[in-house]
LOTIRO-368251 format. One line per 8 residues: number of its first residue (from 0); their letters; for each residue x, y, z of N, C-alpha, C. Coordinates in Angstrom, 2 decimals. Atoms other than C-alpha are relative to their C-alpha. Example, Ala and Ser with C-alpha at 12.3 -4.5 7.8 and 13.67 -1.06 7.14 Angstrom:
BEGIN
0 = as = 0.89:-1.19:0.00:12.30:-4.50:7.80:0.90:1.20:0.00  -0.82:-1.19:-0.06:13.67:-1.06:7.14:-0.77:1.09:0.73
***
This chain:
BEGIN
0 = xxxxxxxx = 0.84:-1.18:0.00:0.00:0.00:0.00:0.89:1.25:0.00  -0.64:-0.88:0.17:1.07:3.22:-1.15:-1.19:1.61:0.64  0.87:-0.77:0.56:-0.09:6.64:-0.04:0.14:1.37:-0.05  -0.15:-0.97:0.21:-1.01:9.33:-1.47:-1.23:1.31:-0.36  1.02:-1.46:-0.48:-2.39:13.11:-1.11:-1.10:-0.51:-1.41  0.78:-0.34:0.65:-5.76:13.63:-2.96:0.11:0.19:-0.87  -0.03:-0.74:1.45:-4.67:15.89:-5.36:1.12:-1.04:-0.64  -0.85:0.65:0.72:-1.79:13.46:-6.44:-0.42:-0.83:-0.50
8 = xxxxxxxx = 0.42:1.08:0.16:-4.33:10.68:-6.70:-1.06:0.47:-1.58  0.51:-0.79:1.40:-6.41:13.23:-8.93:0.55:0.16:-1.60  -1.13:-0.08:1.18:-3.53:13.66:-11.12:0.24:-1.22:-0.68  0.02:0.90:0.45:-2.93:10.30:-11.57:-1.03:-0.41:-0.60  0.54:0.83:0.05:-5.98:9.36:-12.39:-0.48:0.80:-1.39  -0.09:-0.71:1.39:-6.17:12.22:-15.00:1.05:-0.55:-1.13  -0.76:0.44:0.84:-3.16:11.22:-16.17:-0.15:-1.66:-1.13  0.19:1.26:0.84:-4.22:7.54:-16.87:-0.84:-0.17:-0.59
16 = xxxxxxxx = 1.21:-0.34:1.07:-7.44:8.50:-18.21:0.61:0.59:-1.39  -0.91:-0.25:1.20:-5.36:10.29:-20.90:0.68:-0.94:-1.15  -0.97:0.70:0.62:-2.83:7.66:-21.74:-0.79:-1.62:0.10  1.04:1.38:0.43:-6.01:4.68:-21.91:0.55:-0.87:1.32  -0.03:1.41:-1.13:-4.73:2.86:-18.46:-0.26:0.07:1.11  0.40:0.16:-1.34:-5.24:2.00:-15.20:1.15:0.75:0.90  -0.75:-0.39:-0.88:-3.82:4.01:-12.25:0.93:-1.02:0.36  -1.34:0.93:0.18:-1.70:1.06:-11.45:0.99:-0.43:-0.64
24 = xxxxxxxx = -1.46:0.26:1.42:0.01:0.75:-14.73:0.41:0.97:-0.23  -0.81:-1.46:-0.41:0.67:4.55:-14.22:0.96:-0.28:0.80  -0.98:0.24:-1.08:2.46:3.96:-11.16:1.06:-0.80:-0.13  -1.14:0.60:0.37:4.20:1.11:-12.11:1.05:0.45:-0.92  -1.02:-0.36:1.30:5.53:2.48:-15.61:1.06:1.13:1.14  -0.15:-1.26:-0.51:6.28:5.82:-13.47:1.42:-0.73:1.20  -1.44:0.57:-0.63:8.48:3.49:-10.86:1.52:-0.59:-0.79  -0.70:0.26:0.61:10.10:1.63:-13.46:0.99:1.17:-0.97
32 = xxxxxxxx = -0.42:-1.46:1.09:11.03:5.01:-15.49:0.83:0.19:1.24  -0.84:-0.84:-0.57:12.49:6.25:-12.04:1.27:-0.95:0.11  -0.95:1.51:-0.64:14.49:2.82:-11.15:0.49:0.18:-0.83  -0.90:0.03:1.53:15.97:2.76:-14.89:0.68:1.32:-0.06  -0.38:-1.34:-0.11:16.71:6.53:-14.33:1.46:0.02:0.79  -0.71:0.13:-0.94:18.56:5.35:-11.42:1.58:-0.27:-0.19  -1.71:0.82:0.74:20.93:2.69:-12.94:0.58:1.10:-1.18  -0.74:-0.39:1.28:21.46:4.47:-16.10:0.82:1.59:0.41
40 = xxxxxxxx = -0.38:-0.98:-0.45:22.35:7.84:-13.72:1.50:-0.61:0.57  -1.54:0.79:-0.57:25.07:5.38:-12.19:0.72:-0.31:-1.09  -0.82:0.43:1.09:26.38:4.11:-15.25:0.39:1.08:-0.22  -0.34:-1.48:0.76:26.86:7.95:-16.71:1.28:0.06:1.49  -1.05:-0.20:-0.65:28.83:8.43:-13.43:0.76:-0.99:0.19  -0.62:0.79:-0.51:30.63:5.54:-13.24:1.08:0.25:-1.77  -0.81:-0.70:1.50:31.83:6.75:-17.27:0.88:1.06:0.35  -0.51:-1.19:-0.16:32.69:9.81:-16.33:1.02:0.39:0.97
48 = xxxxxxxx = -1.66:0.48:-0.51:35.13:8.69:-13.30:0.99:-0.63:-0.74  -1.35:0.88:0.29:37.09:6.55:-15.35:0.51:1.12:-1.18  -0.44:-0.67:0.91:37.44:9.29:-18.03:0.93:1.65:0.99  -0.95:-1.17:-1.19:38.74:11.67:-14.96:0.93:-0.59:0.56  -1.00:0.55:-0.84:40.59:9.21:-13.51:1.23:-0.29:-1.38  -0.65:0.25:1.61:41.97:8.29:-17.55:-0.62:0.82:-1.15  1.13:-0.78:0.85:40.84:11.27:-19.46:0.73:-0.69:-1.43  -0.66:-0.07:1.35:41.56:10.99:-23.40:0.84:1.06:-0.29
56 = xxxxxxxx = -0.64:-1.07:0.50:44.50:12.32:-24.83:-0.32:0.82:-1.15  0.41:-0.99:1.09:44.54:15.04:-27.00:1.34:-0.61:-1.18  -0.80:0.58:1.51:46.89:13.37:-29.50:-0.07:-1.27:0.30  -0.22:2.28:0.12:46.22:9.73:-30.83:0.89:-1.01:0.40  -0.70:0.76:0.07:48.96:8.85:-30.83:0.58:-0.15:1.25  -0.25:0.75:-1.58:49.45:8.56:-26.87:-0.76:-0.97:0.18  0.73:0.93:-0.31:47.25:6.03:-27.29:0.82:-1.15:-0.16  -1.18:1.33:0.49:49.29:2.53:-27.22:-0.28:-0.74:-1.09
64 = xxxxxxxx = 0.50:0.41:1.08:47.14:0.80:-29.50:0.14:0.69:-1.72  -0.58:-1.05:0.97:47.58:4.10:-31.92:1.81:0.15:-0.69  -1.29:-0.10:0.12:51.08:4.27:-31.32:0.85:-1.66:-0.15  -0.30:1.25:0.36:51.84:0.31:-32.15:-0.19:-0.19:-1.61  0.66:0.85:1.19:49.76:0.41:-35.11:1.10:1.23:-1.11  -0.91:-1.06:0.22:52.36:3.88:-35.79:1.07:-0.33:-0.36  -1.27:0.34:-0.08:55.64:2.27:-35.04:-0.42:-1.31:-1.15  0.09:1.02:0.67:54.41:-0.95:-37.23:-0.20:0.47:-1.26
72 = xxxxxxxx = 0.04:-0.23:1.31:53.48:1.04:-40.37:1.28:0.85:-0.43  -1.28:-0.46:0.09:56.88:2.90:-39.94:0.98:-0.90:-0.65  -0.87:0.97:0.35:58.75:-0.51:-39.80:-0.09:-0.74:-1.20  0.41:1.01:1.03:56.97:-1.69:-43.01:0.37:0.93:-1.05  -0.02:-1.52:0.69:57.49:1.79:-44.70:2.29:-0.40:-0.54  -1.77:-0.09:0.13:61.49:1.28:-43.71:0.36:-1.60:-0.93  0.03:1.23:0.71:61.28:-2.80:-45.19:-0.18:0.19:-1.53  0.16:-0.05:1.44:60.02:-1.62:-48.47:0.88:0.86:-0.53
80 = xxxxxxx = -0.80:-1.47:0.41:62.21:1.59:-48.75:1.33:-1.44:-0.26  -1.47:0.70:0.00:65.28:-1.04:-48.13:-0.11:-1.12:-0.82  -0.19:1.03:0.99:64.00:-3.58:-50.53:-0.25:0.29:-1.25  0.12:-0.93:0.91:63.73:-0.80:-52.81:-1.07:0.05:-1.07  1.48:-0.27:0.48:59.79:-0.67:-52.87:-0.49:1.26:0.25  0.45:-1.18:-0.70:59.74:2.93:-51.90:-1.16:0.72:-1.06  0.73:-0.99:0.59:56.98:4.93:-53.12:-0.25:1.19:0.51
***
């Protein structure tokens, strides 16, 4: 049992007259909307520490993955130059 003021019960009941349902499937949708609000408010902050705690650099190429795939097209660059595939 839930409860609530008059006028809130009014509202609701406007409201579900509107949207074709029953005050209870108001309420429920209306919990579920806040609960999902909840998690997905945690997830956003739980993003947004790890990007403070590891922001992105401002050049790619501090990235390791960036800077592997850098040094590897270098070393293939210097292989062809020396097997005198340079273009």
């Amino acid at each position: 049992m839930v409860q609530l003021s008059e006028d809130l019960l009014a509202q609701l009941d406007t409201e579900a007259e509107r949207l074709g349902c029953s005050r209870s499937a108001l309420i429920r949708e209306a919990v579920e909307l806040r609960l999902a609000s909840g998690v997905e408010a945690e997830r956003i902050r739980r993003y947004l520490d790890g990007y403070r705690r590891i922001p992105q650099a401002d050049n790619p190429l501090t990235d390791a993955s960036e800077q592997s795939r850098h040094a590897l097209a270098l070393r293939l660059d210097a292989e062809e130059e020396a097997a005198g595939l340079a273009w």
